[in-house]
N, C-alpha and C positions, 0 to 999 in steps of 0.2 A: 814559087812560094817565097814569101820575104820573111824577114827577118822579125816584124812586127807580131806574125803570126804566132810566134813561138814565147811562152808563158816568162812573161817579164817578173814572178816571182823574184824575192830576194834568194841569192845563193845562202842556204843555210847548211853551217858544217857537221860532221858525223859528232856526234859527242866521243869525248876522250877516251882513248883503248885505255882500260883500266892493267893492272900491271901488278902482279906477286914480288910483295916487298917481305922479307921476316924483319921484324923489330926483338929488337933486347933491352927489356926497360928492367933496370935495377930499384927496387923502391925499400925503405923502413915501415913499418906499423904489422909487419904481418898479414894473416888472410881476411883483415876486417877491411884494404886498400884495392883487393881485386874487385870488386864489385865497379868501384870509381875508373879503377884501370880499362876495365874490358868496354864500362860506359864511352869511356874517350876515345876507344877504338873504332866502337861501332860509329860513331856520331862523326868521324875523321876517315874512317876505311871502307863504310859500309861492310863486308862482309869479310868475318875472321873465318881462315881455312883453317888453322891450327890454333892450339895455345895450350902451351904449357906453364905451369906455374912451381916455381922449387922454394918452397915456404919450410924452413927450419929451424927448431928450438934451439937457442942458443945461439943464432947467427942473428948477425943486424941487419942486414941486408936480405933482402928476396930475389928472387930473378923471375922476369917473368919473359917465354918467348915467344913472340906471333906471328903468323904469315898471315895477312890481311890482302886484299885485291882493293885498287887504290888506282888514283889518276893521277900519272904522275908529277902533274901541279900542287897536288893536296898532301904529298908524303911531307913536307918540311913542314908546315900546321900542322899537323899530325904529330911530329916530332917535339915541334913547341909544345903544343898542347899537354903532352904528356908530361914533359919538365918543369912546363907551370904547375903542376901538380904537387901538393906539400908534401906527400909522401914522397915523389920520386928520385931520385937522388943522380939519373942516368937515362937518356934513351937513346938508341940509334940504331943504325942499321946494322942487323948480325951476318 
């Protein structure tokens, strides 16, 4: 058998093991800013495992915290993403 015989296809790689990152994004505006928050997740994480949100009167700041499944090329965008954000004030890995 030679070598010809055997399928000269291009080598194509496994796509990226995706990976359980939590984020801690701090932001101002209150509960009218998660809606934009959670959007930027899904469109950078594809799929949120968790999410908590600590929205309180009288506080500036909110917290918001997520475990997302992510490839881990896409967590630093992700991370931009959210910063770019006018509301945000913080994001990172918790």
């Amino acid at each position: 058998m030679s070598l010809s015989t055997f399928s000269s296809a291009p080598y194509t790689s496994a796509p990226a093991m995706l990976v359980r990152r939590r984020v801690a994004t701090y932001f101002v505006g209150g509960i009218d800013q998660i809606s934009g928050l959670v959007a930027t997740l899904t469109e950078h994480g594809k799929l949120i495992h968790e999410l908590s949100v600590d929205v309180r009167e009288g506080v500036r700041e909110s917290s918001m915290v997520s475990t997302v499944l992510i490839r881990p090329d896409a967590l630093d965008p992700l991370l931009d993403a959210l910063r770019d954000l006018p509301s945000v004030v913080s994001a990172e890995l918790a």
